[in-house]
Each structure stands twice: as structure tokens, then as C-alpha cells.
Residue, then its C-alpha position, 0 to 999 in steps of 0.5 A: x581562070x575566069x571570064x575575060x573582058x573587053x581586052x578579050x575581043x582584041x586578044x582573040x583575033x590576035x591569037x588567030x594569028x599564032x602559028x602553033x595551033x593543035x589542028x594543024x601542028x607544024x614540026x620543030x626541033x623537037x616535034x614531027x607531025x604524023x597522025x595524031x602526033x604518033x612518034x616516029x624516031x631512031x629508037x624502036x623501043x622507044x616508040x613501043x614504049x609510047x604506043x603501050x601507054x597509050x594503049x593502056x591509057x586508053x583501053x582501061x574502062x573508067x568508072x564516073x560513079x557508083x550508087x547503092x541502093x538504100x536497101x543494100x541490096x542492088x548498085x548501079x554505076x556509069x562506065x565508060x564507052x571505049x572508043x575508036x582508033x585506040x582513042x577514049x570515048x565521051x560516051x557513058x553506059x549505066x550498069x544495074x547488079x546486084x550487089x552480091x554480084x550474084x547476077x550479072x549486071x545488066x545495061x540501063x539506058x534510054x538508048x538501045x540504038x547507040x552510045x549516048x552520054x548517061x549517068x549522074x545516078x539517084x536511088x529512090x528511097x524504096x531502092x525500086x527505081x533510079x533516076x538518070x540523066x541522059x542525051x539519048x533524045x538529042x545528043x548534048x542536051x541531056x534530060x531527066x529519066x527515069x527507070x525501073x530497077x526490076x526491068x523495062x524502058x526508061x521513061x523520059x520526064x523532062x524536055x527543057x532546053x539547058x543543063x540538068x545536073x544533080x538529081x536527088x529523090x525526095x524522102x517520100x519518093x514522089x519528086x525528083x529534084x535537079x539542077x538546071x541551067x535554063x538555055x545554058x550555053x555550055x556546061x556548067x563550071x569553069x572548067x569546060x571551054x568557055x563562050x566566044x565572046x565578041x561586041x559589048x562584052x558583059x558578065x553573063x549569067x545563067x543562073x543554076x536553079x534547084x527545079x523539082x520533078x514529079x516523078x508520076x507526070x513529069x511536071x517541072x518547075x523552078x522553085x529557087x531564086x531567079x538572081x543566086x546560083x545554087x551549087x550543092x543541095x540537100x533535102x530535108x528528112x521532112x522533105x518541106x526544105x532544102x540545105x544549099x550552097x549558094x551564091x548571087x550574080x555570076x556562078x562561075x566566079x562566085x563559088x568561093x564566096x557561097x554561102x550556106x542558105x535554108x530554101x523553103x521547098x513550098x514558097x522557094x524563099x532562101x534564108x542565110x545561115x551561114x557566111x563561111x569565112x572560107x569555102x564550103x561545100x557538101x551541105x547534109x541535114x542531120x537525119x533528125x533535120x535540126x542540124x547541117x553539115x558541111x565542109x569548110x576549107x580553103x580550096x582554090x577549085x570549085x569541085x575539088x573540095x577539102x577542109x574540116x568537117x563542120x556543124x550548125x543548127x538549121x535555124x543559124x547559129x554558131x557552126x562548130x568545128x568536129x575535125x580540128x586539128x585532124x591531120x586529114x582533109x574531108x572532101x565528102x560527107x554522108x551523115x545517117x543515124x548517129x554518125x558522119x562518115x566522110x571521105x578524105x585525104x590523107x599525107x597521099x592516102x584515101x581514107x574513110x572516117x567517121x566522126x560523132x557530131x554530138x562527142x566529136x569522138x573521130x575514127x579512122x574506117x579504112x585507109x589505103x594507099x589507094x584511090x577511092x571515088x564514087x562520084x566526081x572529085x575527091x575521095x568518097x563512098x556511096x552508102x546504104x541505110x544501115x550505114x554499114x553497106x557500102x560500094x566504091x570505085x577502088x583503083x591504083x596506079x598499078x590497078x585499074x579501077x574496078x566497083x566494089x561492094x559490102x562493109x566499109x573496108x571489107x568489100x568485094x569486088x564487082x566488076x571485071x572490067x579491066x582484068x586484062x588492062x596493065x600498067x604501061x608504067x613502073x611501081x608508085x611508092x609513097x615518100x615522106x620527107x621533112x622541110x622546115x616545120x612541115x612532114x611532106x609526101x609524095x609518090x614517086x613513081x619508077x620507069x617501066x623495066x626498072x633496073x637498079x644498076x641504072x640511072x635514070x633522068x626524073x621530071x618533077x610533076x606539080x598537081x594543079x590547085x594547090x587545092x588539091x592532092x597527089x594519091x595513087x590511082x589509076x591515071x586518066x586517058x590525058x594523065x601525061x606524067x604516067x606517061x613519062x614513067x612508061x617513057x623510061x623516067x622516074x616521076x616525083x608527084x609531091x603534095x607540098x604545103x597548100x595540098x589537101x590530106x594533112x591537116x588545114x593548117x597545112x592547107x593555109x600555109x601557102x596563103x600570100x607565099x606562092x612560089x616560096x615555101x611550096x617550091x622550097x617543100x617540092x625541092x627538098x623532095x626532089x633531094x629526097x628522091x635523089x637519096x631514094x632511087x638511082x636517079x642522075x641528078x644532072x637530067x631533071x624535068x619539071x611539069x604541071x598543069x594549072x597550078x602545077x603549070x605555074x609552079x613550072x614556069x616559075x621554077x624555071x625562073x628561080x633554079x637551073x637544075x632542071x634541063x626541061x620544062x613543060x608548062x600547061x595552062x600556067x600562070x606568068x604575071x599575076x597581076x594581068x591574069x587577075x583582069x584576065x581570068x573569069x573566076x577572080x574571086x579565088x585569089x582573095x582567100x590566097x592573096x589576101x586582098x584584090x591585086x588593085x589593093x596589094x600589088x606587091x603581094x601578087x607580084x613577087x610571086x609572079x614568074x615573068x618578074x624574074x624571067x630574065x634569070x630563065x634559062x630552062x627550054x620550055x614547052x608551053x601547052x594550054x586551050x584556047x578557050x580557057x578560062x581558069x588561066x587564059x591563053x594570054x598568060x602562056x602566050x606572055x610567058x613564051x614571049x618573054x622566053x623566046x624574046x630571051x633567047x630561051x628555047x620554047x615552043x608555044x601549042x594553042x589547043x583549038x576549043x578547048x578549056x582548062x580540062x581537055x576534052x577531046x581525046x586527040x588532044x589528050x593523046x597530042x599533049x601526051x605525045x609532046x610533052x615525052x617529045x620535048x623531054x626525050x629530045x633534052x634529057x636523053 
């Protein structure tokens, strides 16, 4: 995860050297090479099987946010571009509709001339004008715009050099607020490749400010500290100040140690009023401005947010847990009149509630198998005024997503974008079972052209975090587990203890036990799934990305019952990846003390500690420019296996970090990933 040091010079010119690189991928066993790794084998409908999910992968529109206006009245949202040669776009679009749907919707952009990356979408308060960011005046550098929701051009506020993230009105709707990263290198977060580095190496900071906009004359200026890296904000009802999460020195690493400050709009002075015992995130003011409200929780990626929901006066305080004991996770909040709505997870499930900050009186507001987003990670609503109307981003695994609008749980749908998108892939069902003291779920997801009197092979597919949770939605355009239900398999996607969506207990029961209690929960859902559907239980797979990567790489070094691995962006030896990574400062509310202090802890939960009990054939895929969990850990655990005699083939995607962006890349780890598997449990 984060920023590797001095060792990383001499690692990069190693790592020059391997010979499995994506740009030019060399044929094995298992692997040919045709463009983008298209298959080619003896089987035709096999191959029909892989272009059909590709295809609807790809072809579906995928929605990044949706915003209502505070009149209810209007809803704008940003939609993907669809790209060439069946591969998905980076490219965005802004749509304007009522939100009735009375009108058609109408395209928002401040270039007419060609696709450009637009969105991160903000509603001035009288619902007449919205607020975008956009890089229509130089492609990668995105700025400020703004436009009028009744028609005409956007017009252009900012020309700074760096990162814009976030913007927000004020509630007199005379300033814009944003986040910026000036003379930023790259994007913001972990997740995005990260800087070559070579001589003296150096932490780097670049430090995320709040900046304010005029919205008349585009007048700029940073107002926060030059030495703390604001995170999330919110302003004050008064609009004199602003409730941060924040953090000095290094932003990437230091999300997990934030703290909740109130900053002085006028003088930019922050004060601290809360030092959170764990993560916090989604800091709202109260409508009255006397209290905040955040989210508290133990989570393991910045972004992927989920906990309790809590409240503390705005001066400081003693923060007041509302949700404790609620078998849920809260991953959004929205706090208007009496009432704190947030978005959570649920055992698997999106759901909406509302808790009442004074009485704590807790009410479920809707609640579905289904995924509901409106902007980033996490399940959420965008909401008007009233607190009533609303508008989401609805999909499943068998529906594409689609925006709708109205009442909480009674909504309409918008758009049509993808009424003729299907799913390449079977029906998703939700299963819970018992392990231990602990209720698991999970979904398992059926092969396309199921048919009962079959057996069918299954792969195991472990979500990255373990902050995080499984729920049926619509599978992104690199989403290779989909991919392997299309194949023919059934996928098994457990939310095992450390997952969101059941509670913060349930979150904090793999804290020091990695590899233990977590892998005992996903094995006894394989069992149940063996009970469940015609599975044959001598043709199994496991697979993950990140943390899910990890868990392969160490199920196959503590089981023999599956025939094939794939491991993506995993983690071999704890203790070397702590003096590896650039965001060490997860590991301490997991392992409970650095790895210099307790070695022990970190190493009885470290896969290469057992490798020698490995037998599974492996395929290793990761970044070479990740900075979650660097290259080096992949290449270790390859190492190790091949040394071992263990069959394994190591891929360095060129450029790339934890979240893959280039679209053929996505479509090559798909490609290998059904490759690898096919040619050991077919």
C-alpha cells in the first residue's frame, strides 16, 4: 500500500528485467498472445462465452454520480463515454433532466468539441446553477466551471496548475469551495499509480488544501493550513466555517490517523475536537451548526467507509455513539432538519436509514438486494431539501444501473441508458451461513445457462479490504469474477468477519487473526455452497484482488482443496511489506502495534511463512507501480512457488497501481484470469 523507500531504486531496475510484462505478454501453458489477449481455443462456445462478457462489461454506461437539486425539481449526473473497439472509456459526460423526467435530459460540458473527463457535480443552494469540474481546456488538468441549469455555456473559474477535487456551495451561494492539490503529480489517494522515484528518496508531500472560489469573478485562494491535508468537508449552515477530516505531513499514509478539526473560514485557523480512536469520515454539521456528525469505524482503505454513526458538539466534546449495536455499516451521511439519513450496508444488502440525533430512535428507510450509489464508494443518496425527494444510482448483478428519482424507496426511473445491456453471467443469490459465533453471507453467483442436472467447477472470489463488502451490483468493466460466471463457474463472493454490513463488532473480529478466523468463515461458505447448488466439489478456485489477493495467496498455502489460484495485488510476508508500502499507517488499528514492535503478530499471518506446504498452481497479477501492495510482494510470492516447483506465472502490468485504469489492461486480466482457471478445472 504505500510509498516505497531507498530499497525501491534498486527494486525498479530489478523489476525492469522481468520477463512477464503486460505490454508485451509472452505465451505459456496456459496463455497465448493475440491482440489484447483475445482467446483463441479448441472450444467455440467457449470463446463465444468470453467475447459476450466482454462485450456486456463494456458496453454498459456506468453512472459515477447523480445530484438533485435542493428544489427537488432538477437532477444531473455524470455517465460514461463509451469507447472504441468494445473497450470502456475514461471519458465522462454531465446530463441535465428534470427530475420528473419530463424532459429529455440535456448534455452539460464545457467541451462541445470532444469527450473530456467531467463530473464531481455541486448544486448551488437556489438549484439555479451547478458547479463541475472539468478538463476541457487542457486534457488531465481539470479546473473549476460553472454553468446555468437553465442553458448557455459553462463558464471557466479556475486556471491553477494541480488537483480540484470536491466542490461545494456556500449556503449564501457566493463562493465555491474545493480541494486542491497544487503542482500535484498525479491524482490523489493511494489507489492511483504512483510516482517513479529514483536518487535521495524522500517523503513527499503535497498537501490537499480547502480553496474558495468566488463564484462572480473566479477569484482563488487557499485558506487551510500549508503543512495538513484536509480529506472531507463540510460547511457550516452560517457559512463562517468548515467541519474537516485532517491530517498533518503525508496524505496518503495519514488518512487513518485523521482527526476531526473545525476550520475558520475567515483566519483559515483549524482547531481539533476530536481524535477518533479509529477511522472517521463524512463530517456533516447539524442544520443548526451546534453539532457534527461523522462516521466512525475500522476501515482498512481511504474511501471505502463504514462504521457507526456518531455525534459531537461543534465546540468539543464527548462524541456520542447513535448506531451502536445496529447490525449495519454506515458508509454515507446526510443530516437535514431533524433527522440523519445515511446509506449502509447490510449482511450483503444496500440500505437507507435514518436515526434521530436527539432520542436515537433508528428506522430502517429502504433496504434491497440491490446496489445503490450516488457518488464514490459506499452505498448513498443524493437528497433535496425537504428531506424527502431524493435520486440514486440503482443496479444489480442482472440489472445495469440506471438513475432514479423521488421518495426514498418509491423512486422512478430516468434513465434508459442500457436497456438493451444483458448479463453475459447467471442468476446472483444471496446465502447465509453460521461459523462459529458469527451469521455470514454472501452471494453466489450461477454460470450463464445453468442447468441443474450439471456439475459445475466454482472459484472462490474474496473482496479486497477487508474493509469493504460484497452486494449485488452491476460489475465494473475489469470485474473478472463476472467473468468467470459467464465462463461456465459458479462464483462464491463471501463477506466473512472484517467485512462491512453486519455490525462493528463484526468488523473488529479479524483485528490481529488475518488468515485465521476470516479464512475459516469463507471455508465453511464454501461448504455451504456445495450444499446449496450442483457444484463438483474436486474442481475449486480461489481468487481475489488486494486483500482478497492476500487471502489467496494464503489459502493456498493452508488447504489443498482448490486445484487453481489467481492472486492480484496480494500480499506474501507482512513484515517486509510493512517497510514496502506508502500507507503503513493502516496496519496499526489491525495488528495492533508497528511490525518493529510485534513481529510475531505479523508473521503468523504471513503466506510465505507456510510456502513450503503450497501445492496450488498460481497465477500472480499486479501494477508495477503499486502502491497499496507493491510489486515486490508478488514477485516474492512467485518466487518462492517457482523455486518450489509449484506451478506459477508472474504478469507486471506496466503503469498501473492498485485500481487498474487502462482499459486494455482490465480486458487482459480478465482474459488470464479465465485462461488460467480453464486450462486447470476444465
Amino acid at each position: 500500500m504505500p510509498r516505497l523507500k531507498s530499497a525501491a531504486v534498486l527494486l525498479a531496475a530489478f523489476f525492469s528485467t522481468l520477463p512477464a510484462l503486460a505490454q508485451k505478454p509472452q505465451p505459456s501453458k496456459s496463455q497465448k498472445a493475440v491482440e489484447h489477449r483475445l482467446r483463441k481455443t479448441e472450444n467455440p462456445q467457449t470463446n463465444n462465452a468470453v467475447d459476450d462478457v466482454l462485450r456486456a462489461l463494456n458496453s454498459a454506461r456506468q453512472f459515477e454520480q447523480v445530484a438533485i437539486s435542493p428544489d427537488g425539481k432538477s437532477l444531473a449526473w455524470v455517465e460514461s463515454i463509451s469507447g472504441k473497439n468494445g473497450l470502456a472509456s475514461n471519458n465522462t459526460a454531465i446530463y441535465l433532466s428534470s427530475a420528473s423526467a419530463k424532459t429529455p435530459p440535456r448534455r452539460i460540458t464545457a467541451s462541445p468539441a470532444a469527450p473530456r473527463e467531467e463530473g464531481s457535480l455541486a448544486w448551488s443552494p437556489d438549484s439555479t446553477k451547478l458547479a463541475f469540474l472539468s478538463d476541457a481546456a487542457s486534457p488531465g488538468q481539470r479546473q473549476l466551471y460553472v454553468v446555468n441549469a437553465a442553458g448557455g455555456p459553462a463558464r471557466k473559474l479556475t486556471n491553477a496548475k494541480g488537483f480540484f477535487a470536491s466542490p461545494k456551495w456556500s449556503p449564501d451561494g457566493k463562493t465555491i469551495a474545493v480541494l486542491f492539490i497544487e503542482n500535484a503529480p498525479r491524482n490523489a489517494g493511494p489507489l492511483v499509480a504512483s510516482s517513479h522515484e529514483t536518487g535521495v528518496i524522500k517523503d513527499s508531500f503535497f498537501e490537499q488544501r480547502l480553496a474558495l472560489v468566488d463564484a462572480a469573478t473566479g477569484r482563488f485562494r487557499q485558506i487551510s493550513p500549508a503543512d495538513t491535508y484536509i480529506y472531507e468537508y463540510d460547511w457550516s449552515p452560517d457559512g463562517k466555517r468548515f467541519a474537516v477530516t485532517a491530517a498533518l505531513g503525508n496524505g496518503d499514509n495519514n488518512w487513518w490517523i485523521a482527526q476531526l478539526y473545525i476550520l475558520d473560514a475567515a483566519t483559515g485557523r483549524v482547531k481539533s475536537i476530536y481524535k477518533p480512536k479509529l477511522q472517521i469520515a463524512e463530517p456533516v454539521f447539524s442544520p443548526d451548526g451546534e453539532s457534527v456528525a461523522f462516521i466512525e469505524g475500522l476501515m482498512s482503505d481511504e474511501g471505502s467507509v463504514g462504521g457507526d454513526v456518531y455525534r459531537i458538539p461543534a465546540s468539543g466534546g464527548e462524541p456520542r455513539d447513535l448506531t451502536s449495536g445496529v447490525k449495519a455499516s454506515a458508509s454515507t451521511l446526510i443530516w437535514k432538519k431533524n433527522r440523519i439519513l445515511f446509506g449502509a450496508y447490510a449482511a450483503g444488502d444496500s440500505a437507507i436509514a435514518s436515526v434521530n440525533p436527539d432520542t436515537r430512535e433508528f428506522e430502517v428507510l429502504y433496504r434491497a438486494g440491490e446496489h445503490l450509489s450516488s457518488a464514490g464508494w459506499g452505498v448513498s443518496v443524493s437528497l433535496a431539501a425537504d428531506a424527502e425527494t431524493s435520486a440514486v444510482i440503482r443496479s444489480s448483478a442482472s440489472t445495469p444501473p440506471e438513475v432514479w428519482s423521488g421518495p426514498i424507496g418509491a423512486w422512478d426511473q430516468i434513465t434508459h441508458a442500457n436497456k438493451t445491456v444483458k448479463p453475459a453471467w447467471g442468476e446472483s443469490k444471496s446465502i447465509h451461513w453460521k461459523n462459529e459465533d458469527f451469521d455470514i453471507q454472501g452471494w453466489l453467483v450461477y454460470p450463464r445457462n445453468f442447468k441443474p442436472s450439471q456439475k459445475y467447477p466454482m472459484i472462490v472470489y474474496v473482496h479486497g479490504g477487508p474493509g469493504s463488502a460484497v452486494t449485488s451490483a452491476w460489475p465494473g468493466s475489469g470485474d473478472f469474477s463476472m467473468a468467470l460466471a459467464a465462463s461456465g463457474y459458479f462464483v462464491l463472493k463471501p463477506n466473512p468477519r472484517g467485512s462491512f454490513g453486519m455490525g462493528e463488532a463484526f468488523t473488529l473480529a479479524n483485528v490481529r487473526d488475518f488468515g485465521y478466523g476470516d479464512f475459516r468463515d469463507i471455508m465453511a461458505g464454501v461448504d455451504e455452497a456445495l450444499k446449496t447448488a450442483p457444484i463438483d466439489p474436486h474442481r475449486l478456485g480461489i481468487t481475489g484482488w488486494s486483500y482478497g489477493g492476500y487471502m489467496t495467496m494464503w489459502a493456498v498455502t493452508q488447504t489443498n482443496r482448490f486445484r487453481a489460484a489467481m492472486a492480484g495485488a496480494g500480499i506474501a510476508n507482512w513484515l517486509s511489506y510493512y517497510g514496502e508500502n506508502k500507507i503503513d499507517q493502516w496496519m496499526i488499528p489491525f495488528f495492533g502495534k508497528s511490525v518493529y514492535d510485534d513481529p510475531e503478530v505479523y508473521a503468523k499471518s504471513a503466506p510465505i511463512n507456510f510456502i513450503r506446504k503450497a501445492k496450488t498452481p498460481t497465477l500472480i497479477l499486479v501494477g508495477d507501480s503499486d502502491a497499496e501492495c507493491p510489486t515486490p510482494q508478488s514477485y516474492e510470492f512467485w518466487h518462492a512457488l517457482k523455486s518450489l516447483g509449484v506451478e506459477t506465472e508472474l504478469v507486471v502490468y506496466d503503469h498501473e497501481g492498485h485500481m487498474f485504469v487502462k482499459p486494455e489492461h482490465n480486458r487482459d486480466r480478465i482474459v488470464r484470469t479465465i485462461d488460467w482457471f480453464d486450462s486447470h478445472l476444465r
